[in-house]
SEMAR-979859 format. One line per 3 residues: their letters; for each residue x, y, z of N, C-alpha, C. Coordinates in nm, 2 decimals, always signed. Example, Ala and Ser with C-alpha at 12.3 -4.5 7.8 and 13.67 -1.06 7.14 Angstrom:
BEGIN
AS	+1.32,-0.57,+0.78,+1.23,-0.45,+0.78,+1.32,-0.33,+0.78  +1.28,-0.22,+0.71,+1.37,-0.11,+0.71,+1.29,+0.00,+0.79;
This chain:
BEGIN
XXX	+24.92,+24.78,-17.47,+24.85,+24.91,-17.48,+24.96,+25.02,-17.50  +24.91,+25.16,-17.60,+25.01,+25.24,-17.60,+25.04,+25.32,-17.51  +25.10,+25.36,-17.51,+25.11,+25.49,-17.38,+25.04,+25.60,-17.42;
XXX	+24.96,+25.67,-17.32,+24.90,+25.82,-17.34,+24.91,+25.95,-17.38  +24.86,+25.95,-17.42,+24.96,+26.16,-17.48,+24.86,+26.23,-17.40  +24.86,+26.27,-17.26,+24.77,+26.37,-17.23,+24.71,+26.46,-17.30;
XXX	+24.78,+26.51,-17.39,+24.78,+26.63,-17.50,+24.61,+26.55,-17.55  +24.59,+26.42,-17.61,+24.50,+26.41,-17.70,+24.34,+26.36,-17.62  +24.38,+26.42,-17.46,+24.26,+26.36,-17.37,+24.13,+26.51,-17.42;
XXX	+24.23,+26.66,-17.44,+24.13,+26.75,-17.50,+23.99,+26.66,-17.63  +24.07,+26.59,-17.68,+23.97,+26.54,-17.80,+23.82,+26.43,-17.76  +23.85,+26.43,-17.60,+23.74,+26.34,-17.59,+23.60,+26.44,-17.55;
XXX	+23.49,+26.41,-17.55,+23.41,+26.48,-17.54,+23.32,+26.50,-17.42  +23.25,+26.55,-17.35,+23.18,+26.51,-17.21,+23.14,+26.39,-17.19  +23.09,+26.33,-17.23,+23.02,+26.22,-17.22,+23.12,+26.09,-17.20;
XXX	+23.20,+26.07,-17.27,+23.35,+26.02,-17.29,+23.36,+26.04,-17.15  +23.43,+26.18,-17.13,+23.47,+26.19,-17.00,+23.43,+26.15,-16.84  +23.28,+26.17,-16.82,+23.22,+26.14,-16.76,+23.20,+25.98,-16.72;
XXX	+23.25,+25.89,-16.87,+23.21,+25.77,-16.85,+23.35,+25.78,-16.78  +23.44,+25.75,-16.81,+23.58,+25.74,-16.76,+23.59,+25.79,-16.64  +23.56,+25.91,-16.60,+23.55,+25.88,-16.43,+23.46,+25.84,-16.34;
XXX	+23.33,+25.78,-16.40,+23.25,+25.67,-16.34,+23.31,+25.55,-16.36  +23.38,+25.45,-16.44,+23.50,+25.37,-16.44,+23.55,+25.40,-16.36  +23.64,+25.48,-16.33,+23.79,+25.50,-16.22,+23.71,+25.48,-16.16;
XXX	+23.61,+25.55,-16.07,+23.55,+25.57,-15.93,+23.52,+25.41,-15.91  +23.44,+25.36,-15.99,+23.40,+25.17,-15.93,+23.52,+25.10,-15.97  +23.59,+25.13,-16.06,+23.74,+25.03,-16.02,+23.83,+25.06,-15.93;
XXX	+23.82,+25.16,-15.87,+23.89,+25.21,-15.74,+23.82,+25.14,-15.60  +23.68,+25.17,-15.63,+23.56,+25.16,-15.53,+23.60,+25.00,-15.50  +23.55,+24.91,-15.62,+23.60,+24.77,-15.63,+23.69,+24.73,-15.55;
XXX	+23.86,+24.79,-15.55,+24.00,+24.73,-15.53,+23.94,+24.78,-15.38  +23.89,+24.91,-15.33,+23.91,+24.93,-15.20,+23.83,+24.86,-15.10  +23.72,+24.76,-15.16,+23.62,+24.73,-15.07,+23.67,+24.55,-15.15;
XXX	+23.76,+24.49,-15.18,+23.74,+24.37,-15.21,+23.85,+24.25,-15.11  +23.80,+24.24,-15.04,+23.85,+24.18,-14.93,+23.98,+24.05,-14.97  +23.99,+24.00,-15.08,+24.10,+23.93,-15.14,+24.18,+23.97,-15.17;
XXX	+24.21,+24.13,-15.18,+24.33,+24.19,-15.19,+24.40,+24.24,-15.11  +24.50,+24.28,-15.18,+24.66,+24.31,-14.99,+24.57,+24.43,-14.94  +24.57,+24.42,-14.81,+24.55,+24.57,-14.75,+24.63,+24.63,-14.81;
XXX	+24.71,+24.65,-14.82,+24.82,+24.84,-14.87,+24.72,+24.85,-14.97  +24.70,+24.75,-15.09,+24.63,+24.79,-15.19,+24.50,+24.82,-15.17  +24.40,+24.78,-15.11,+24.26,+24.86,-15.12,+24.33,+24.97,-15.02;
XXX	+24.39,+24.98,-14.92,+24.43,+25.10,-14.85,+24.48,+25.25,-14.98  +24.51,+25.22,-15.05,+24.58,+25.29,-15.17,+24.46,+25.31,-15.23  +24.38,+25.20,-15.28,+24.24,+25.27,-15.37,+24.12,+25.36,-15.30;
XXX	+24.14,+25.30,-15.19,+24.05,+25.42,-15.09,+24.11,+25.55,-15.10  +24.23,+25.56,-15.09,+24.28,+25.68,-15.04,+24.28,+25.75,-15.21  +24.26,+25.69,-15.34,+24.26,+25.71,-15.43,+24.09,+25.78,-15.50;
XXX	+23.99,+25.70,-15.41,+23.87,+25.74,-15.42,+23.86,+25.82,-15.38  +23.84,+25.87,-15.24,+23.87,+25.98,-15.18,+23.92,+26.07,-15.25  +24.03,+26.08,-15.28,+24.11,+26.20,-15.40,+24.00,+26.24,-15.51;
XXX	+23.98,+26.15,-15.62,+23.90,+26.17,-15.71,+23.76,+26.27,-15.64  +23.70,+26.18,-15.53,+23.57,+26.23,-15.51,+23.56,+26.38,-15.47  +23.68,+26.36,-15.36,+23.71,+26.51,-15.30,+23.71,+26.62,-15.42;
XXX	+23.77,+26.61,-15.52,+23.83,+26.71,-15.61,+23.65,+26.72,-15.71  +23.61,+26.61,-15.75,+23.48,+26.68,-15.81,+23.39,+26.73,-15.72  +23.39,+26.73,-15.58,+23.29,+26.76,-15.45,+23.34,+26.91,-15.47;
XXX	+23.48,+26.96,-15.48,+23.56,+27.09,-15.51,+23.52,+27.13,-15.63  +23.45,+27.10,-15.73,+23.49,+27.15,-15.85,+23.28,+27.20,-15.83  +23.23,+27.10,-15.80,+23.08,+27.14,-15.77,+23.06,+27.24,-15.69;
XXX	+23.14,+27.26,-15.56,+23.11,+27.34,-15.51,+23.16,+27.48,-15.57  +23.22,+27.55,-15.67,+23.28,+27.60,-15.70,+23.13,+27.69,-15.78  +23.09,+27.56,-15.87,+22.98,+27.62,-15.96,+22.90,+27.66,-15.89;
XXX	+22.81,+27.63,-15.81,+22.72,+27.67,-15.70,+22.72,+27.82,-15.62  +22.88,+27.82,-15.61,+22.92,+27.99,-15.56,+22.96,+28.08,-15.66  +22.90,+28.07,-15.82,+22.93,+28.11,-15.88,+22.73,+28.19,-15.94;
């Protein structure tokens, strides 16, 4: 795979985007709750969920006080 140009993540569209962080969230979700993997690693994806979830829980609450 190529490497990413952040620069060309503007070109994708909502929907796009949306799918892509419903992906991250269940392949994060996945690594954190799958018991055949190293603890540090679901410990890492949890704390990785968490991040993600926190920051759109912040970005919702944001529109609401608006």
């Amino acid at each position: 795979m190529e490497e990413l140009n952040p620069e060309t993540w503007d070109e994708l569209d909502k929907e796009a985007l949306m799918q892509v962080i419903r992906w991250t969230i269940n392949d994060v979700n996945t690594w954190a709750n799958n018991d055949s993997v190293d603890e540090k690693v679901r410990g890492f994806a949890a704390m990785l969920e968490e991040a993600i979830l926190y920051q759109i829980t912040k970005e919702l609450q944001k529109l609401e006080e608006e």
